[in-house]
C-alpha positions as CSV (number, residue, x, y, z in Angstrom):
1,X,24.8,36.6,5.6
2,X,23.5,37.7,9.0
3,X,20.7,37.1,10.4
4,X,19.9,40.2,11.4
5,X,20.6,41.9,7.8
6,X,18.6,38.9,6.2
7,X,15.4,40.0,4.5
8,X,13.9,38.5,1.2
9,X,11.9,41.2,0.0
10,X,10.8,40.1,-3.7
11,X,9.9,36.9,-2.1
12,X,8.0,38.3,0.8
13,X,6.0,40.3,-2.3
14,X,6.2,37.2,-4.2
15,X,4.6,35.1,-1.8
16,X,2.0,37.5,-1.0
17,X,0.8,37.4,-4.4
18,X,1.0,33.5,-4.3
19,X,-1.5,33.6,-1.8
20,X,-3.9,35.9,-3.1
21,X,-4.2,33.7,-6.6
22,X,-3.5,29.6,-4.9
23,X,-4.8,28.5,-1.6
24,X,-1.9,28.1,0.8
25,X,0.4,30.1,-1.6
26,X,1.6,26.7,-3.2
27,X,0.8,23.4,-4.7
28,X,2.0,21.7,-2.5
29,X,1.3,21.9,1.4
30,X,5.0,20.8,2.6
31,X,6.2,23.8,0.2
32,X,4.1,26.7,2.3
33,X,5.5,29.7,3.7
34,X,4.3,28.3,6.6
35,X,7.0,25.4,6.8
36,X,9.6,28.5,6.7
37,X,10.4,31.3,9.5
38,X,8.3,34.1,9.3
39,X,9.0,36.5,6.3
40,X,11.9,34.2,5.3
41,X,10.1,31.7,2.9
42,X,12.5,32.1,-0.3
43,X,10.5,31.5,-4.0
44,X,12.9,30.2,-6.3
45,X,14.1,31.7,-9.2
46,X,16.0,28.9,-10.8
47,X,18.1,26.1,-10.0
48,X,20.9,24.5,-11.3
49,X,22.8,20.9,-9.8
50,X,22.9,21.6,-6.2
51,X,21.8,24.9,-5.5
52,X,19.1,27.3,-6.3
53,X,18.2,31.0,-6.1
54,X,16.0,33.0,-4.8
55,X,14.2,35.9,-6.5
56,X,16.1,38.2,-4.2
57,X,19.5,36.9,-5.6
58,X,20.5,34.2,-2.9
59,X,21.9,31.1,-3.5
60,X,21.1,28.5,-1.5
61,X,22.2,24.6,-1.2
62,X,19.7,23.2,-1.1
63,X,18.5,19.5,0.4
64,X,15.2,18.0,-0.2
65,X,15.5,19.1,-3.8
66,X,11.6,19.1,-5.0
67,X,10.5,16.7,-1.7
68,X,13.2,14.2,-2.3
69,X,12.5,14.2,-6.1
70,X,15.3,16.0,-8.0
71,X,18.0,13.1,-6.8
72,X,20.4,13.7,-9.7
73,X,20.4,17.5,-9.3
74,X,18.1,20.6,-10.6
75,X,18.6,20.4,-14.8
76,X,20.5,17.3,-15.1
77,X,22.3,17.3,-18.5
78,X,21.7,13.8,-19.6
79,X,17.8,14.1,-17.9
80,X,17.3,17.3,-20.6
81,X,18.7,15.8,-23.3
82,X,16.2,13.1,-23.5
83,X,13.4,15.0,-22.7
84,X,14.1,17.5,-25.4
85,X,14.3,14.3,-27.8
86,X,10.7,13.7,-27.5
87,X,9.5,17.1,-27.3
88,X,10.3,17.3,-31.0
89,X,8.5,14.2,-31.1
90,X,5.4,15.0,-29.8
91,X,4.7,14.6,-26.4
92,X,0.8,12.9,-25.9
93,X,-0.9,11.0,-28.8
94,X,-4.5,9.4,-29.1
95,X,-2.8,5.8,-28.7
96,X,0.4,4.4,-27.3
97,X,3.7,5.2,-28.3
98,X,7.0,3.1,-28.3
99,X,7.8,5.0,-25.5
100,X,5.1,3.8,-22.8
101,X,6.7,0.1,-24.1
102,X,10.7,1.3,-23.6
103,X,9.8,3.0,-20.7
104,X,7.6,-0.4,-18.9
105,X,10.8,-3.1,-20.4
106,X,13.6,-0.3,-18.8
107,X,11.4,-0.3,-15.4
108,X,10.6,-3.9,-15.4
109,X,14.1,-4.7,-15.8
110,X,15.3,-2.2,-13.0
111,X,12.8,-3.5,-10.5
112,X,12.8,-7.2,-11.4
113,X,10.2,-8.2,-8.6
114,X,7.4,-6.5,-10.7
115,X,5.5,-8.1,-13.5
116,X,3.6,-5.6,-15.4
117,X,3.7,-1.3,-14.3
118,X,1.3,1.2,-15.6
119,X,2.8,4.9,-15.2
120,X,0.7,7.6,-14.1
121,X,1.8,11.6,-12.8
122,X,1.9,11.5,-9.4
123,X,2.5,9.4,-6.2
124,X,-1.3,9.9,-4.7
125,X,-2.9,8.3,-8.0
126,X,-0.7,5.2,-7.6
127,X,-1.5,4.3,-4.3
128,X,-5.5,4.8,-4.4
129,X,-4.9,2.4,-7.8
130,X,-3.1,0.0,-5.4
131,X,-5.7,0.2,-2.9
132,X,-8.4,-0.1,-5.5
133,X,-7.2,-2.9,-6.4
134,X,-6.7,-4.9,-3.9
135,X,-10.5,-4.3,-2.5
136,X,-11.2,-5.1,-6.0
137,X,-9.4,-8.8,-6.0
138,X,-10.0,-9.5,-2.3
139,X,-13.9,-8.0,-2.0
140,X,-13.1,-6.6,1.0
141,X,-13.2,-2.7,2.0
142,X,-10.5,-2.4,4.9
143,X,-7.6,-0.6,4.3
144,X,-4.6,-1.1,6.7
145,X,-2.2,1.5,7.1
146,X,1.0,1.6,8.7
147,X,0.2,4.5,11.1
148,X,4.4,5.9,12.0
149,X,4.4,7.0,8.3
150,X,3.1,10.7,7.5
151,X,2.1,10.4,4.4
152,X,0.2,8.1,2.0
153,X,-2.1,9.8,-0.8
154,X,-4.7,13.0,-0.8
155,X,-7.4,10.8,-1.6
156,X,-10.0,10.1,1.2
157,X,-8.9,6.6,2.3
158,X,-5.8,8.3,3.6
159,X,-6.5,12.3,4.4
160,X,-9.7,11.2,6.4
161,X,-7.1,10.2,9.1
162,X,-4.7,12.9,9.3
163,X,-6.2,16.2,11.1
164,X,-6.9,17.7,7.8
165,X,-10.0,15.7,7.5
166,X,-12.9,17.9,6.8
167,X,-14.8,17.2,4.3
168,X,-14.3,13.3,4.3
169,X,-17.2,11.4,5.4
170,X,-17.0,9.6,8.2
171,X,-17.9,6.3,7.1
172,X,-14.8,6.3,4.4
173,X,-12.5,7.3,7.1
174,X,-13.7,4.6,9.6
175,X,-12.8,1.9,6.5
176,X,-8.7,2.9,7.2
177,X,-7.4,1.3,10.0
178,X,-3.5,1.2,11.6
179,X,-0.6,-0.4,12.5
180,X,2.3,0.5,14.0
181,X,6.0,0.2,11.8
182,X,8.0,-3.1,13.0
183,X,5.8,-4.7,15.5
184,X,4.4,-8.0,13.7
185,X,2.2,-8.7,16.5
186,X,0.5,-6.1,16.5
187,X,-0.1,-6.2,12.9
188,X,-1.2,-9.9,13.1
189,X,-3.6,-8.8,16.3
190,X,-5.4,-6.1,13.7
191,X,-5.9,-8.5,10.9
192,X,-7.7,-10.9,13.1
193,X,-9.7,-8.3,14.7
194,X,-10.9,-7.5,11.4
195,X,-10.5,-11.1,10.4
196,X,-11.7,-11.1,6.0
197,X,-12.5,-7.3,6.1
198,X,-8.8,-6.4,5.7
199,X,-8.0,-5.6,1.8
200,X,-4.8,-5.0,2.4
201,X,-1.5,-3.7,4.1
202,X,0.1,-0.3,2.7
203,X,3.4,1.0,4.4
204,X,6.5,2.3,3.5
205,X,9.1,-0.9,3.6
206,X,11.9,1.7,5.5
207,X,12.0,5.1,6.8
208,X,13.8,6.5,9.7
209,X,15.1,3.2,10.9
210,X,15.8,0.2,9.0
211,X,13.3,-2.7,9.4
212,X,13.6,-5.1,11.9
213,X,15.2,-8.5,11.5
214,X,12.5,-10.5,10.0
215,X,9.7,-7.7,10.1
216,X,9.2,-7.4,6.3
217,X,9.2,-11.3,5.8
218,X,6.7,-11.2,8.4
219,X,4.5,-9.3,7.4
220,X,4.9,-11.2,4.1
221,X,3.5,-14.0,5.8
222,X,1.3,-12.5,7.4
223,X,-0.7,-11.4,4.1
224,X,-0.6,-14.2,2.6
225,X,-2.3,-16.0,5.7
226,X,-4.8,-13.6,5.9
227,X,-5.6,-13.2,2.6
228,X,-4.8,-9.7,1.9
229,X,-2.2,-7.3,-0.1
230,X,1.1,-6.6,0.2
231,X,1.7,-2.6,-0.8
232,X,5.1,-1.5,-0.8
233,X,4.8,2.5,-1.1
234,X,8.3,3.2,-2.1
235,X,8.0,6.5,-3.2
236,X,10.6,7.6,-1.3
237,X,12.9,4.4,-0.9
238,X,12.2,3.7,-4.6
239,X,16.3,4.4,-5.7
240,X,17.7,5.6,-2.8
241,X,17.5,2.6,-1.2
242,X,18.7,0.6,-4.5
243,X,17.8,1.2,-7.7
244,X,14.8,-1.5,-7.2
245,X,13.6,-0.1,-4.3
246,X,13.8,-1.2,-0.4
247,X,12.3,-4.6,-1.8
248,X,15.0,-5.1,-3.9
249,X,17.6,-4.2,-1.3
250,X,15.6,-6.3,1.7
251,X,14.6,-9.2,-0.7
252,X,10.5,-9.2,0.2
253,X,8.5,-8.8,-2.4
254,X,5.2,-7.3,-2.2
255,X,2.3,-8.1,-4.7
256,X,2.4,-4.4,-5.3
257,X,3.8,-1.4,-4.7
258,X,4.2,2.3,-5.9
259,X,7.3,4.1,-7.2
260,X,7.7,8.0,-8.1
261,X,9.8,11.0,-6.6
262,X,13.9,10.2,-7.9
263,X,11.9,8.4,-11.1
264,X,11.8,11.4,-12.9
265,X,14.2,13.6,-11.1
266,X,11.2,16.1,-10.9
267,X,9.2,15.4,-14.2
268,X,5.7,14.0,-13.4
269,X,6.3,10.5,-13.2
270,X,5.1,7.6,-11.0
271,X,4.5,4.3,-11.2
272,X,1.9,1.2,-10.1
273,X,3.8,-2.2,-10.0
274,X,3.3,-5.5,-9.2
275,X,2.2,-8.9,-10.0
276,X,0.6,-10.0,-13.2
277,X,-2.4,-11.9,-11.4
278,X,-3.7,-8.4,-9.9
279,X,-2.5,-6.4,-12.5
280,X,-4.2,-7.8,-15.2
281,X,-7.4,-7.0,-13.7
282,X,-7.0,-3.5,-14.8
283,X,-6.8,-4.8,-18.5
284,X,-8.2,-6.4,-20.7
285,X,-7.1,-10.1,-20.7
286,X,-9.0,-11.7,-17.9
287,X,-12.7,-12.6,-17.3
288,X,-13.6,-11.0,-14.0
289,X,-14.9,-8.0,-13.4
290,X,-13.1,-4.6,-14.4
291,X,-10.5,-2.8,-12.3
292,X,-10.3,1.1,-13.1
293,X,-6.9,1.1,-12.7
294,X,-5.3,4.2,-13.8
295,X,-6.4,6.0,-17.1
296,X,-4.6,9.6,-17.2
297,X,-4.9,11.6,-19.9
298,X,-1.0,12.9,-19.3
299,X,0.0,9.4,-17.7
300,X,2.3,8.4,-20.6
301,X,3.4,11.9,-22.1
302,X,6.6,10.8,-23.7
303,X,9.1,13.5,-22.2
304,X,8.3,12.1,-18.8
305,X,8.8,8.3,-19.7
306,X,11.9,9.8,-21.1
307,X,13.2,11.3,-18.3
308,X,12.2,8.6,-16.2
309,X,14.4,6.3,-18.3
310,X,18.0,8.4,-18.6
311,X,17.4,8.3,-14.4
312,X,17.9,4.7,-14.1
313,X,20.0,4.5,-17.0
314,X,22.1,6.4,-15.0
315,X,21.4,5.2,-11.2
316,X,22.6,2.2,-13.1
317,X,26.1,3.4,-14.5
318,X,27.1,6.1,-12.4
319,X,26.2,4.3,-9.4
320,X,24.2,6.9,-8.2
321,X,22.6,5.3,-4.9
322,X,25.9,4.5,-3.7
323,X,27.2,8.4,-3.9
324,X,23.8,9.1,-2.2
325,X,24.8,6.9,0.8
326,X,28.5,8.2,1.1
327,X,27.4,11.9,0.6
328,X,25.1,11.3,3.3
329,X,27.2,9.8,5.7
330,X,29.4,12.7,5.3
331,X,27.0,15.1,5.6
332,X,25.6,13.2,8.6
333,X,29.1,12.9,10.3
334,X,29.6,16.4,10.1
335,X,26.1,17.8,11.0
336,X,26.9,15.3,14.6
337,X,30.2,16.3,15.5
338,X,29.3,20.4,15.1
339,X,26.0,19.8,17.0
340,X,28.4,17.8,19.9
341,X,31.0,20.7,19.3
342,X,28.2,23.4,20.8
343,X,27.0,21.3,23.0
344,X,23.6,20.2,21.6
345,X,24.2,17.0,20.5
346,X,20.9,16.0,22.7
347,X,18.7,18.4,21.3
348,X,19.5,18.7,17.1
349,X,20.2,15.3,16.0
350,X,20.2,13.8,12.4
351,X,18.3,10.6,12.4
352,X,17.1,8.3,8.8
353,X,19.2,6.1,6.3
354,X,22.5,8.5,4.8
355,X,20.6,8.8,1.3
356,X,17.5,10.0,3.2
357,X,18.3,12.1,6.1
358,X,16.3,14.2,8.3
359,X,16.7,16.3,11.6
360,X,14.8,16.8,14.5
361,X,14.8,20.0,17.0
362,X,14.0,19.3,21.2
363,X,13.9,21.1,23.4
364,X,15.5,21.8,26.8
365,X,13.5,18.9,27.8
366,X,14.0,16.6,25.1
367,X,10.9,17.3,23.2
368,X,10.3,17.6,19.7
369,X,10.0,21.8,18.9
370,X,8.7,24.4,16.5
371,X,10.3,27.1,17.6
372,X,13.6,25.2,18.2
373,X,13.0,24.2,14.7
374,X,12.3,27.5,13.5
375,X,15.4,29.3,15.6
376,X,17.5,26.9,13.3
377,X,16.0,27.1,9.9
378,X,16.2,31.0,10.1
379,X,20.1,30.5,10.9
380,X,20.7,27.9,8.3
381,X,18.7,30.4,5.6
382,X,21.0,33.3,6.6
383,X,24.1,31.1,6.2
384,X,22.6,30.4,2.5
385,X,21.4,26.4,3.1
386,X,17.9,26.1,2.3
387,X,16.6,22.2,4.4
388,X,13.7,21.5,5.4
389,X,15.3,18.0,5.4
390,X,19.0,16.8,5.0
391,X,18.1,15.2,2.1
392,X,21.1,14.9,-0.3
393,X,21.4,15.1,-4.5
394,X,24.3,13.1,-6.1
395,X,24.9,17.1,-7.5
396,X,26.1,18.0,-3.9
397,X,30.2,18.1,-3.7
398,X,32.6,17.8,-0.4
399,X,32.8,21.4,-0.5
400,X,29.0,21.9,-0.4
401,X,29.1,19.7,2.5
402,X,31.5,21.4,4.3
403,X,29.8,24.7,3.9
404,X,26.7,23.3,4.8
405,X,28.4,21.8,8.1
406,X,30.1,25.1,9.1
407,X,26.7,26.8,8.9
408,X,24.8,24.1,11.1
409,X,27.7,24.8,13.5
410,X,26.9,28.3,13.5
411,X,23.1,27.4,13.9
412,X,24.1,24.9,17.0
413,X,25.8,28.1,18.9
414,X,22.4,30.3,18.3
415,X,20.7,27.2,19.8
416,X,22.8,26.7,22.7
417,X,22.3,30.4,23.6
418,X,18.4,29.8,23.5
419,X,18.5,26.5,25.6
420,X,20.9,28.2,28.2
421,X,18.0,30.8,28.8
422,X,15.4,28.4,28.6
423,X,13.3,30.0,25.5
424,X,14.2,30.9,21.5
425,X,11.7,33.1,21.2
426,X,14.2,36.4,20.8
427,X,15.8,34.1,18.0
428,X,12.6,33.5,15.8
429,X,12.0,37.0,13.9
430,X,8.4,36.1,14.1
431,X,5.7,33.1,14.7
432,X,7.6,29.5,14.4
433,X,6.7,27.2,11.6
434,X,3.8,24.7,11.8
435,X,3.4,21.1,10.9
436,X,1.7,20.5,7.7
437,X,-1.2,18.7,9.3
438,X,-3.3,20.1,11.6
439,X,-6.8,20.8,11.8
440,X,-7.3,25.0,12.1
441,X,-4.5,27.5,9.4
């Protein structure tokens, strides 16, 4: 596909219509149109494994699969099966099933450094559950964030501080306070600051770069000097860094954290773990005051549980985070040595852990662009590779690498041409794409 002779008409139609009927055009702000080159925003028909299609007919490769959730690939065989098991079951019933138990033994045994789990639908609902609870068990109302991460919950504590804040109070917002990733003293400098108002500390354990010698022990330490929580949010590294999560890989162990994303390979499914001492406080078997931890009326719908189960079952035999990493690398690899061979290597560059990619676009002067980004999204549509991220499936194969790879190399040449005259603009089609958060549409 060329560029030039690449339109999308049913989904230009199709997302018009979105828009008139859902506010933003999706349910999800990172899926908008807006995140896409102008007019080139496909709407998926179907997907299978690896790739999807559009409802114009294009298939794509596609990375990020559901933001980072479908790790196993779109309709994964052994996923289905079990989840069409329990749909002739019953699916949602006016007290437990066997399944919530199954499903809390088969999670409790993957992530060994949690004591009790309660599963709810998505990742927003755990974390505000974690932070509830650890105002609730410490009496305080601070809320520490780690402020290099992008994204945390849509609930108040956490929205109030992006640019998308309107309609949060002031006085909630003020009650969230940051720290930046890696730098224990200057965590240790805001918990005395705000020495016994801190609740707790919230980040996620890895991202971009791994975690400095010593920095998650530290801030072990420091929690438990200060008197406050320990929140993993391992949505994201939750599998893909090991099958128990960065904790598991890096050996710290919080007193809670939060799992979702790869657990269901895109059925609603996340998690609140942690130890029994807090936990418990959202039960019934203790004498203090109540915790309203999580009560969902969809929380334990069996088909989820199910699916959340035949994941780890087979993370666990198929050895899934492993093929992540080496799929990655090779991806990674490749992506590197075609920016280098177009002479960009300073300007498109593939930065996170191999199971977690992600790319940045600069400029001519080394800074971080939206149109740079959009001049290379538009190229890598055409070319039929649909990544917002280079987030790999295990469902990818060499050869879908290698495609992907000769496309970014025909991207990098496009880009080269635009930072040789100093401007993409005659390479956008249209308006470049826009960060999620920010305060005006």
């Amino acid at each position: 596909m060329d560029t030039e002779e690449f339109f999308l008409p049913r989904s230009r139609a199709a997302n018009e219509r979105l828009h008139a009927l859902v506010p933003g055009g999706a349910h999800t702000y990172a899926k908008g149109d807006d995140q896409y080159p102008e007019n080139l925003a496909p709407v998926i028909s179907h997907g299978r494994g690896a790739h999807v299609w559009d409802v114009d007919g294009n298939r794509y490769i596609e990375y990020g699969s559901g933001l980072r959730s479908v790790s196993l690939g779109h309709a994964h065989p052994r996923v289905n099966e079990a989840v069409r098991r329990e749909l002739d079951r019953g699916t949602n019933f006016v007290r437990p099933s066997m399944m919530e138990l199954e499903a809390a033994e088969r999670f409790l045994a993957t992530v060994p450094t949690a004591e009790m789990v309660k599963f709810t639908k998505n990742g927003s609902d755990a974390t505000t559950a974690a932070v509830r609870l650890a105002r609730a068990v410490t009496g305080r109302s601070r809320v520490a964030i780690c402020g290099d991460h992008p994204f945390f919950s849509v609930d108040d504590w956490f929205i109030g501080t992006t640019p998308m804040s309107a309609g949060i109070p002031t006085a909630t917002t003020e009650l969230t306070v940051a720290f930046p990733y890696g730098d224990l003293t200057a965590a240790e400098d805001l918990l005395t600051r705000y020495q016994d108002e801190i609740a707790c500390l919230i980040l996620e354990p890895a991202g971009h770069a791994e975690p400095p010698p010593g920095y998650l022990a530290g801030l072990r330490e420091l929690a438990d000097r200060h008197g406050c929580v320990l929140i993993f949010d391992e949505m994201i590294t939750g599998f893909r860094w090991s099958e128990a999560g960065a904790q598991g890989l890096y050996g710290v162990v919080p007193d809670l954290s939060t799992f979702g994303k790869a657990l269901g390979n895109g059925f609603a499914v996340s998690a609140l773990a942690g130890r029994r001492e807090l936990m418990e406080r959202g039960g019934l078997r203790h004498s203090g005051d109540r915790v309203f931890l999580l009560s969902t009326t969809h929380g334990a719908e069996t088909h989820s549980l199910a699916a959340a189960m035949a994941v780890q079952a087979t993370y666990a035999e198929e050895g899934i985070t492993a093929r992540l990493h080496a799929l990655g690398e090779r991806l990674a690899a490749g992506v590197r040595e075609a920016a280098a061979g177009m002479g960009v290597a300073d300007h498109v560059l593939v930065r996170g852990r191999a199971s977690n990619l992600v790319f940045a676009t600069l400029d001519e002067n080394g800074r971080p662009s939206q149109p740079y980004r959009t001049l290379f999204l538009r190229r890598l549509l055409a070319g039929g590779v649909l990544a917002p991220s280079f987030v790999v499936s295990s469902a990818l194969d060499d050869a879908d690498i290698d495609q992907t790879v000769d496309v970014v190399a025909q991207a990098c040449a496009v880009y080269r041409k635009a930072l040789d005259a100093a401007d993409p603009t005659p390479w956008l089609g249209g308006r470049p794409v826009k960060p999620v958060f920010r305060r005006l549409a």
